[in-house]
TORBANU-223970 format. One record per residue (C-alpha): residue in one letter; x, y, z. Coordinates in nm, 4 decimals. Layout:
% TORBANU-223970
a, X, Y, Z
...
This chain:
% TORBANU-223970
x, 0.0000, 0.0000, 0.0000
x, 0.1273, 0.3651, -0.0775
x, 0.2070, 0.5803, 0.1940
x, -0.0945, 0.8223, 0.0401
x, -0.2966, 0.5255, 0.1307
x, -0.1256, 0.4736, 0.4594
x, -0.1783, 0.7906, 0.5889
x, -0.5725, 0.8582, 0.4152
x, -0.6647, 0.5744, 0.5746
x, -0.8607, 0.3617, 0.2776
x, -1.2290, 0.2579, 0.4273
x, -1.2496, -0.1188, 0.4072
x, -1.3782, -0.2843, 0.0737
x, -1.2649, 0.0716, -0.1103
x, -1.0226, 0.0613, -0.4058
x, -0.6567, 0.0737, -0.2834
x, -0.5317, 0.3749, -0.4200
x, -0.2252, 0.3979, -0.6180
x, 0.1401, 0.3314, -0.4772
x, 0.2936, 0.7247, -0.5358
x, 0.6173, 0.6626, -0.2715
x, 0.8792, 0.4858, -0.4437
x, 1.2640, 0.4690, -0.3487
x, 1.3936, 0.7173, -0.6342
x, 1.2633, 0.6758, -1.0028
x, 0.8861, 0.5089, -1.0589
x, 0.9339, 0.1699, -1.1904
x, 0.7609, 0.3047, -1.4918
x, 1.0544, 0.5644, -1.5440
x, 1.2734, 0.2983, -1.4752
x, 1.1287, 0.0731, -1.7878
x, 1.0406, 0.3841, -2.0440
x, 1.3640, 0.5974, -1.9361
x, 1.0684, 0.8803, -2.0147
x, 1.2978, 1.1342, -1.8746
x, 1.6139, 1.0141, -2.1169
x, 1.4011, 1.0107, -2.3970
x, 1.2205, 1.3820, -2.3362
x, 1.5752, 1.5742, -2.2746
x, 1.7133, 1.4064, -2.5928
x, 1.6159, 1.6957, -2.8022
x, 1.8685, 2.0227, -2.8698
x, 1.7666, 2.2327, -3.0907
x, 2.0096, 2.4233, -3.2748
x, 1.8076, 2.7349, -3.3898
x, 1.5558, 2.9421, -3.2152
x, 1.2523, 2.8634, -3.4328
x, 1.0198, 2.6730, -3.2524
x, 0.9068, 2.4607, -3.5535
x, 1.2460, 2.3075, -3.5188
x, 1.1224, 2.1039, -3.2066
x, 0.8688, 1.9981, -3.4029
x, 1.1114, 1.8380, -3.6924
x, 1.3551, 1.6676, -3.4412
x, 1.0831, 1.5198, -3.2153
x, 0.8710, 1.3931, -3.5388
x, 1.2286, 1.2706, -3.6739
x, 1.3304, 1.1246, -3.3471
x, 0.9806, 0.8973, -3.3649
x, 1.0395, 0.8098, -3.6800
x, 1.3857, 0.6694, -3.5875
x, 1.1524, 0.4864, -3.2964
x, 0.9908, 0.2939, -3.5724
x, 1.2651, 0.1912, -3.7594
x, 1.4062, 0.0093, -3.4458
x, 1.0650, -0.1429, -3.3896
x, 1.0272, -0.2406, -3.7548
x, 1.3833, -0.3919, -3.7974
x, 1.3607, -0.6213, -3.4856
x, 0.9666, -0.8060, -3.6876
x, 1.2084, -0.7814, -3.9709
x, 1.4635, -0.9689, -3.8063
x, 1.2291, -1.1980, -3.6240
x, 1.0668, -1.2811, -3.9242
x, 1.3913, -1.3633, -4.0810
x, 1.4839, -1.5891, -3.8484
x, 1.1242, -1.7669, -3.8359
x, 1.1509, -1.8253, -4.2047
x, 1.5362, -1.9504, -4.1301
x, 1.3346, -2.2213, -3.8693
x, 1.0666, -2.3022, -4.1442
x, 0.8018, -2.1497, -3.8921
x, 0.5780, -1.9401, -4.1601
x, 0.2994, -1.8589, -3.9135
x, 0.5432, -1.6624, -3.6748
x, 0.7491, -1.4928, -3.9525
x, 0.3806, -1.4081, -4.0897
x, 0.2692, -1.2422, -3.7953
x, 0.5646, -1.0443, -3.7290
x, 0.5227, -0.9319, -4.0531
x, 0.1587, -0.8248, -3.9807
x, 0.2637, -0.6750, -3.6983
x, 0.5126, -0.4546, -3.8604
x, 0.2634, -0.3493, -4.1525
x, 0.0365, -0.1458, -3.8204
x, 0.4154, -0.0311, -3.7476
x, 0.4644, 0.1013, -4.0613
x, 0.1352, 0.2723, -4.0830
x, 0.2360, 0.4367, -3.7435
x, 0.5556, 0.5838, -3.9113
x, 0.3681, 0.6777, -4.1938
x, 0.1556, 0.9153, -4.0433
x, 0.4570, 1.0695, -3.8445
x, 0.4864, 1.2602, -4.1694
x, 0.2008, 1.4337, -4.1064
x, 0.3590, 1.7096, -3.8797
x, 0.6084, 1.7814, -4.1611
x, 0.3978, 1.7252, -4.4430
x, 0.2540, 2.1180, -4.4926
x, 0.6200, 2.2553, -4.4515
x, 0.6088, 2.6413, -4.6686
x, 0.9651, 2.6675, -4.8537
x, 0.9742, 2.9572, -4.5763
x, 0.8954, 2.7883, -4.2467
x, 1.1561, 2.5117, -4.3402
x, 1.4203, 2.7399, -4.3906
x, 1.3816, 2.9486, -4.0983
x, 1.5694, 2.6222, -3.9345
x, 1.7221, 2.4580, -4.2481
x, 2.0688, 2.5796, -4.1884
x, 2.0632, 2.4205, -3.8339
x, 2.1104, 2.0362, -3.9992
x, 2.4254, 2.1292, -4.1455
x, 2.5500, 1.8310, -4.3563
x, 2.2624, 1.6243, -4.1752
x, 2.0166, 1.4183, -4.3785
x, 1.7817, 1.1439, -4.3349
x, 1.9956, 0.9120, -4.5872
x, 2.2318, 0.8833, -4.2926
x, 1.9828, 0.7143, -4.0808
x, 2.1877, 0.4331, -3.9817
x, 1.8699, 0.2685, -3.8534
x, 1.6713, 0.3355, -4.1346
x, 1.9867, 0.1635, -4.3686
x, 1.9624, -0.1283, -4.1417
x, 1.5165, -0.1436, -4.2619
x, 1.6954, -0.0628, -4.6620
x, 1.9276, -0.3525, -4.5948
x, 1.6692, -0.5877, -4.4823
x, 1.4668, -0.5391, -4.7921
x, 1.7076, -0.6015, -5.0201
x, 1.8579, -0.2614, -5.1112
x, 2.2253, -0.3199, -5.0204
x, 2.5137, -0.0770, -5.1393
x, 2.8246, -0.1256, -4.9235
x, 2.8723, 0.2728, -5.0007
x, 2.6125, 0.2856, -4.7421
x, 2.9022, 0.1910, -4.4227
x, 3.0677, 0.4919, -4.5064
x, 2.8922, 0.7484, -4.3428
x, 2.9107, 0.5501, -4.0246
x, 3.3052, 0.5184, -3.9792
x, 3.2985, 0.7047, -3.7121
x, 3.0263, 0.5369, -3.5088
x, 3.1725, 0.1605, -3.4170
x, 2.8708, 0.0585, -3.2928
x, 2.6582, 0.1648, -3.5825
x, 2.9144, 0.0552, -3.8184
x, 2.9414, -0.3201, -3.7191
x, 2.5872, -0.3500, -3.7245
x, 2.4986, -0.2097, -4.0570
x, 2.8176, -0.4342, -4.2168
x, 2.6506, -0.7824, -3.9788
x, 2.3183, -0.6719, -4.2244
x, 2.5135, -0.5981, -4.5550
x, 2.6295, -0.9721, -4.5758
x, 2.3744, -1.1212, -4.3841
x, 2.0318, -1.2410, -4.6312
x, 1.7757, -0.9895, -4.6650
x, 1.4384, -1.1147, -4.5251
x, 1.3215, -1.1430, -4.8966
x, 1.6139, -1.4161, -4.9258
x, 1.4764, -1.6158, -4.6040
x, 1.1702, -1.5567, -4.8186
x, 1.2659, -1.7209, -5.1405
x, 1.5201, -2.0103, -4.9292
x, 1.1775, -2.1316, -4.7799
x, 1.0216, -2.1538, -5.0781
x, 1.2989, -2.3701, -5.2703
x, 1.2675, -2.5685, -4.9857
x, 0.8967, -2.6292, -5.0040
x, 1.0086, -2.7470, -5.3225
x, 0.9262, -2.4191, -5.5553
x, 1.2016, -2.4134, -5.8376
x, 1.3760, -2.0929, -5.7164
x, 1.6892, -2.0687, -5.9344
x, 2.0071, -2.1594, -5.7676
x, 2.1766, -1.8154, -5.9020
x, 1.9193, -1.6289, -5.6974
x, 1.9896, -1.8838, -5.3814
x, 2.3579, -1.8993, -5.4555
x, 2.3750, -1.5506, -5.4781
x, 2.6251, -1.2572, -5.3290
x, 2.3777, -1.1279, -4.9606
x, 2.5619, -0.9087, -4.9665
x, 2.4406, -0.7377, -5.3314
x, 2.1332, -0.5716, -5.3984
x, 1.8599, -0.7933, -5.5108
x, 1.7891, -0.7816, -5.8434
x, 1.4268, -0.9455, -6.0025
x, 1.4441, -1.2801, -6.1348
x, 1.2024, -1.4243, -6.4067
x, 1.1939, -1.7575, -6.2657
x, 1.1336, -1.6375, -5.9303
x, 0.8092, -1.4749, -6.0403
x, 0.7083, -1.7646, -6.1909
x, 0.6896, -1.9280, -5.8899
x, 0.4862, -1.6868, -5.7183
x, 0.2763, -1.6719, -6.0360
x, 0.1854, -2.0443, -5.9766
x, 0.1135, -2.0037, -5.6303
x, -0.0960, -1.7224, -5.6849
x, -0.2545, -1.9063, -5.9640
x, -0.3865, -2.2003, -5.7472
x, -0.5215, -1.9699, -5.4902
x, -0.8913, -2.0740, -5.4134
x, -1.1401, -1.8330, -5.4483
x, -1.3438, -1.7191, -5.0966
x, -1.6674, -1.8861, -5.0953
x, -1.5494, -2.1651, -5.4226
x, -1.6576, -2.5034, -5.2961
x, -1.3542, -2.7498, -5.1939
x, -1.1841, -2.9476, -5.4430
x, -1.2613, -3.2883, -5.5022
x, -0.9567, -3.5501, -5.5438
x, -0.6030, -3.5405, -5.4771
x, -0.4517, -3.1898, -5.4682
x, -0.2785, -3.2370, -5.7300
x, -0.5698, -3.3177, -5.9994
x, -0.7594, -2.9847, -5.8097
x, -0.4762, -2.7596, -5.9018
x, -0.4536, -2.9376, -6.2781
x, -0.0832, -2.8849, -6.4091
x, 0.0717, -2.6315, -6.1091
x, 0.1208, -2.6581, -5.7898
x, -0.1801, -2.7808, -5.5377
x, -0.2984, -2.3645, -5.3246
x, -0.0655, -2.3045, -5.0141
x, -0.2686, -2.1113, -4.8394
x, 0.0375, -2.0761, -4.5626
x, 0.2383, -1.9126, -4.8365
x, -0.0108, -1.7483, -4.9624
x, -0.0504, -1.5817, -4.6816
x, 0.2976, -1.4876, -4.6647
x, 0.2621, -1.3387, -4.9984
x, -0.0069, -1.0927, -4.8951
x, 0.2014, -0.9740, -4.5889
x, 0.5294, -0.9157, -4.7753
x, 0.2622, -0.7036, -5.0316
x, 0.1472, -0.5429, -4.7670
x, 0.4738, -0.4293, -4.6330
x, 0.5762, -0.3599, -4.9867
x, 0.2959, -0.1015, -5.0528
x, 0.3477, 0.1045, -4.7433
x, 0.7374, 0.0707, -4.7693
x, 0.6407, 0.2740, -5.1137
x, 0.3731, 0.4685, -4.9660
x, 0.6880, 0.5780, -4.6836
x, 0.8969, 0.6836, -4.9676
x, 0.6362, 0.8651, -5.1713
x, 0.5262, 1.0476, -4.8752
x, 0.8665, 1.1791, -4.7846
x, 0.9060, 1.2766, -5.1466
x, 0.5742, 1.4817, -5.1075
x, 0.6628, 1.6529, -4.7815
x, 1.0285, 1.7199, -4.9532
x, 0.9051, 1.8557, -5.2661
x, 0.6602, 2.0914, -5.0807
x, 0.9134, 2.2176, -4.8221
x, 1.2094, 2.2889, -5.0774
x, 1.1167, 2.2377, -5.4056
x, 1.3810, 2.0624, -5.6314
x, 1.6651, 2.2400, -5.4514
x, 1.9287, 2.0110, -5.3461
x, 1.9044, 1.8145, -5.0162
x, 2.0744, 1.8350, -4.6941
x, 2.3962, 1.6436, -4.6918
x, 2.4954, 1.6835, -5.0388
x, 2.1912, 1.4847, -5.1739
x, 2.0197, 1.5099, -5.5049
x, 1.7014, 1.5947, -5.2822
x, 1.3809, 1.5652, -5.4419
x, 1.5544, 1.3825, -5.7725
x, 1.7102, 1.1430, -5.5332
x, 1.3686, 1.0797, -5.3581
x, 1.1619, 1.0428, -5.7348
x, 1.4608, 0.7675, -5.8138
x, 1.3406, 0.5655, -5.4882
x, 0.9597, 0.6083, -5.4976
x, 0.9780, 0.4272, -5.8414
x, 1.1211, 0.1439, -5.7166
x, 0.8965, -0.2002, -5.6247
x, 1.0059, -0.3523, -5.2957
x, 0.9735, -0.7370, -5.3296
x, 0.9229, -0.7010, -5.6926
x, 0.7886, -1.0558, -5.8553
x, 0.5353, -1.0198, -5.5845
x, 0.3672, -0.7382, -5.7919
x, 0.4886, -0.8379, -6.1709
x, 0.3101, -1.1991, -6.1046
x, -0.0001, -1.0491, -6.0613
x, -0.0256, -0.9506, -6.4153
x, -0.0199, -1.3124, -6.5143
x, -0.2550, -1.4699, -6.3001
């Protein structure tokens, strides 16, 4: 019992009030570190919209962490065979990504002017030095080791972002499970450098063509006979991997919906000047947004 409730004397049968005396921090400072994470921000300038830029970019790195670690436990479900976990962490991190999406919002009515009244505070900064956000790049598929260099300097950072480089992207755990479900996945895409950025394979959409392609209809009555004679020349439906298609898709379209929102915001707070950090800014951004993550996952669709 709290010492509030000590001293106030609780009647008998009434709800026992909260415990407010603790021996230094609350236990729930001690598990957030609340009071770390609110004194993290220095501004540089004395525009107060720049608080509102390095909180919103400070969540955003938030999400990144939370997204690479279903990443990461998906890969290593997939790496165990166990598609209903690796699924689900997945799902999870497809709410997580809508979360960071709208942490755009904030930013996302920036005037050329308002932007600039704090602009020169970043210096050489820019979001393409997120090491965190490299790590979520790396993990679907978009590897450049030109990527470490920017982190020299941070050890930590560093090790981890070269540990990702040559480890296999989560679409690789992907297509290693389906080779050995027995799909035909080329050995040149299983074989292949991890550490190189993932280029689309013909064959590999065929497979996801044919599993797409013996999908059973919601509400089509159950096949009659073996599996094999229901799905006629393919495969017999895997609803399991099926499944697992539609979650990598899902990830997929708000991975591009991330990147086409940051163009927009971009675009509307500086034009097509060039970005912070030397980048190509809004050209840069375009270059991305055009870009398919998981890409036989979208060009099998046409054939089915």
């Amino acid at each position: 019992m709290s010492h509030q409730a000590q001293q106030g004397g609780a009647a008998p049968g009434a709800p026992e009030a909260p415990h407010l005396d603790f021996h230094g921090t609350t236990p729930y400072e001690d598990y957030v570190r609340a009071d770390v994470l609110t004194h993290l921000q220095q501004p540089l300038s004395d525009d107060p919209g720049e608080m509102v830029f390095l909180v919103t970019t400070q969540v955003m790195e938030l999400w990144f962490t939370v997204i690479v670690h279903e990443w990461e436990t998906a890969s290593a479900a997939l790496r165990g065979d166990d598609v209903p976990a690796a699924t689900a962490a997945l799902k999870r991190s497809v709410r997580e990504l809508d979360a960071l999406n709208a942490s755009w919002r904030p930013l996302s009515g920036l005037t050329p002017a308002q932007f600039n009244s704090y602009r020169d505070a970043l210096g050489e900064g820019s979001g393409f030095q997120s090491a965190m956000y490299r790590r979520m790049e790396f993990l679907l598929g978009e590897k450049s080791a030109s990527m470490l260099v920017p982190h020299r300097g941070a050890p930590r950072a560093h090790a981890e972002l070269d540990e990702a480089l040559h480890a296999p992207s989560l679409y690789d755990e992907v297509l290693r499970l389906l080779a050995r479900r027995g799909h035909p996945v080329p050995a040149a895409v299983l074989d292949r450098d991890p550490a190189a950025r993932y280029e689309p394979s013909p064959q590999v959409e065929d497979v996801w063509t044919s599993l797409y392609a013996a999908e059973q209809p919601t509400g089509s009555p159950e096949p009659t006979g073996s599996p094999e004679s229901a799905a006629g020349d393919g495969p017999p439906p895997d609803p399991e991997l099926l499944r697992l298609g539609e979650a990598l898709t899902d990830v997929a379209e708000l991975v591009w919906r991330w990147r086409n929102d940051h163009l927009s915001a971009t675009r509307r707070a500086m034009g097509a000047k060039q970005g912070t950090g030397g980048s190509a800014g809004v050209a840069w951004l375009e270059k991305r947004a055009a870009k398919n993550v998981f890409p036989e996952l979208w060009t099998a669709r046409s054939r089915v």
